[in-house]
Phi, psi and omega in degrees: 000146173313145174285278171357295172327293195291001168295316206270350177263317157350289211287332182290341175308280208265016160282310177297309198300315154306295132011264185311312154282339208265333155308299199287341166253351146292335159297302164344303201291312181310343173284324195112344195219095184275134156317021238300313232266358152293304176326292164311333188278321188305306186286335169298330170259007151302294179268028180268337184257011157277326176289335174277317181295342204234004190312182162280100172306151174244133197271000000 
């Protein structure tokens, strides 16, 4: 597969992953019984997905 493709399906990936813990530890946290380790997860593919969206491209 084109690398690009698989960069722009990765990243739509790890948008939905955000999305999806960030539900999931806002229900939690409204239960009473927060889920912390959604949280951590949220900010790690933040910043896996800023390094991928703002890197140096290499020529």
């Amino acid at each position: 597969m084109n690398p690009r493709l698989l960069q722009r399906i990765g990243v739509v990936g790890g948008f939905l992953l955000i999305f999806l813990a960030t539900s999931e530890f806002l229900r939690s946290y409204r239960l009473g019984e927060p889920k912390w380790m959604y949280l951590v997860m949220i900010f790690g593919m933040a910043i896996v997905l800023t390094s991928t969206l703002f890197r140096k491209r290499r020529k």
